[in-house]
N, C-alpha and C positions, 0 to 999 in steps of 0.2 A: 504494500500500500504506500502510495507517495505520501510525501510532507505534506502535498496539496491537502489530499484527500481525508486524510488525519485531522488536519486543523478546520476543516467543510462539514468533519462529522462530528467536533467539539461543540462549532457552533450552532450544530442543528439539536443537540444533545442541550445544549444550552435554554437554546430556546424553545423546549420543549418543558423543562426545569421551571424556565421563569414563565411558562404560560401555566403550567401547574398551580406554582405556589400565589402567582394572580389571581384564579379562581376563586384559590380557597381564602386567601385574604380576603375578594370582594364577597366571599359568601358570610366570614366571619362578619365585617364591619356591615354588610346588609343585615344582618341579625341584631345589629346594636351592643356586639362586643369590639374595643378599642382594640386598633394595631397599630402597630410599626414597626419599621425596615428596622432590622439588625443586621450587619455587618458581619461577616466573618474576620475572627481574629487567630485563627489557626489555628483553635482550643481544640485538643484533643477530645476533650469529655460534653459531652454535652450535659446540660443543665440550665436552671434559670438564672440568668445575666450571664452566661457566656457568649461573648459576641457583643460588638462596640452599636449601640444605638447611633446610628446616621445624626449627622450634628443638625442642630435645628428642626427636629423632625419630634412631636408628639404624638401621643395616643389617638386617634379619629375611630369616627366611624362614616367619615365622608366617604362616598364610596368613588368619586372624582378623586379624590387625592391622592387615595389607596392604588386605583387603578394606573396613575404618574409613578407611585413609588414602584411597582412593580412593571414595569415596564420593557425593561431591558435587562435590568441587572437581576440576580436569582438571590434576595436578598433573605435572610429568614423572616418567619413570622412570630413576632411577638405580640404577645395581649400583655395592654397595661392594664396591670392590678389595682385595686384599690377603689377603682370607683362600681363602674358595673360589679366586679367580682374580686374575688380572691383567689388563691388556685392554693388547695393544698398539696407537698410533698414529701409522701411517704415512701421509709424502706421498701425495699420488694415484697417481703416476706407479710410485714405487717399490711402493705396495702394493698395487699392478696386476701389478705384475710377479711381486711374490709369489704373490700367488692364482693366477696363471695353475701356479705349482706346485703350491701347495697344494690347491685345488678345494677338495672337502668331505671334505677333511681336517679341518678346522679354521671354527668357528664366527666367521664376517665379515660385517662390515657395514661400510658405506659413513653420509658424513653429506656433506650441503650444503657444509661448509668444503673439500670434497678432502681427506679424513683418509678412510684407509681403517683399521679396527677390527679386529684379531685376539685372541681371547678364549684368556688361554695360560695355564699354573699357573703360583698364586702364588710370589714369592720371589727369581726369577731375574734378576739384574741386568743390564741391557745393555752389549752389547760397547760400548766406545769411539764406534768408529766407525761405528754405528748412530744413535748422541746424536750424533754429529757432519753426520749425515745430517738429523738435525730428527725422527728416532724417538723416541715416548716411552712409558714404560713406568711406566700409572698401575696404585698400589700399594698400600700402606696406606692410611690414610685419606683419597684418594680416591675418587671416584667419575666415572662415565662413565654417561650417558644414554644407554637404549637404547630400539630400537621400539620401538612408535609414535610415539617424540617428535618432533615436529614444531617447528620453528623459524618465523622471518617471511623467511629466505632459504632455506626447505625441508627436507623430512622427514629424519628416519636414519631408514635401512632397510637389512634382512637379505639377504645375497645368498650364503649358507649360514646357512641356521637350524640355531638349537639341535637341534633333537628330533634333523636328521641327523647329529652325533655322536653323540648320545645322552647330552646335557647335558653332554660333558665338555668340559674346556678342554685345547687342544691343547697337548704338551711346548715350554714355553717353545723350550727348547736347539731343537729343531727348527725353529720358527717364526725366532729370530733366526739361524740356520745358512742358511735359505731367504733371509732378507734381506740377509745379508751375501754371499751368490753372486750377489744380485741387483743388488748394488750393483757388486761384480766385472765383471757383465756390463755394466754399464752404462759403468765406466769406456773402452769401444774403444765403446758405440751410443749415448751419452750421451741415455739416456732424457728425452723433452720435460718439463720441471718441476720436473725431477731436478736441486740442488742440482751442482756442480761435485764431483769424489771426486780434485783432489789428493793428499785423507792415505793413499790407498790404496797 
């Protein structure tokens, strides 16, 4: 294969990329949850605020903006937290164990790090012993990357999509009540990955 042909199939790969991740930005910010472009900063791991927020660029849900910021470049997708939602993230293990309550109650996603992703209203602060566990609960001014984003150690992806809530983010208090039982039960079957729960 030529040099030509190489660099012809980058950019058709490319723009295949950034018509994807357009999509789903205009489908998030048409639902009335904030995005914005992030950057790639060569971070190996994926996670929330990895990757440089584009300077001068906040949260919308203009769906004119979104569709400029996506445009050409294949930038990630971030949701800012804090107003519409919060996003919680938990271990794998423990937020396995959650889901298995929750189902599609509640809008989840999984990423490459083992952080399992639960989309809950904004404001609600975590119990204790949740942040004791390695939960964390991004809020104001940050931000947490959602599908499509794709890493170099692998995708985040939906395993309850939005539409089936029907764009809402699940009651905080509920979602941390589900993780704090789950962490209960863990202390007699001590879930594999699962942190030690002495404080309990």
């Amino acid at each position: 294969m030529s040099v030509l042909s190489v660099a012809g199939l980058r950019r058709v790969r490319t723009r295949h990329r950034v018509a994807r991740l357009r999509v789903a930005a205009l489908r998030y910010a048409g639902n009335g949850w904030p995005v914005l472009p992030v950057q790639d900063d060569d971070s190996t791991e994926p996670g929330a605020g990895a990757g440089v927020v584009c300077a001068g660029r906040y949260p919308t849900t203009d769906t004119a903006t979104v569709s400029r910021w996506w445009d050409r470049i294949p930038y990630r997708i971030g949701l800012g937290c804090g107003e519409v939602a919060d996003v919680i993230s938990a271990p794998a293990a423990l937020g396995a164990a959650a889901h298995r309550v929750l189902l599609r109650s509640t809008a989840t996603a999984t990423t490459a790090a083992d952080r399992w992703l639960f989309v809950v209203t904004a404001g609600v602060r975590l119990p204790d012993r949740l942040t004791a566990a390695g939960v964390l609960r991004h809020g104001p001014g940050e931000w947490v990357a959602l599908p499509p984003t794709s890493w170099p150690s692998g995708p985040t992806y939906w395993l309850v999509e939005p539409q089936v809530v029907q764009w809402e983010p699940a009651r905080a208090e509920v979602v941390h009540g589900v993780l704090v039982n789950a962490l209960l039960m863990s202390s007699a079957t001590r879930l594999p990955g699962m942190r030690g729960v002495s404080w309990l």
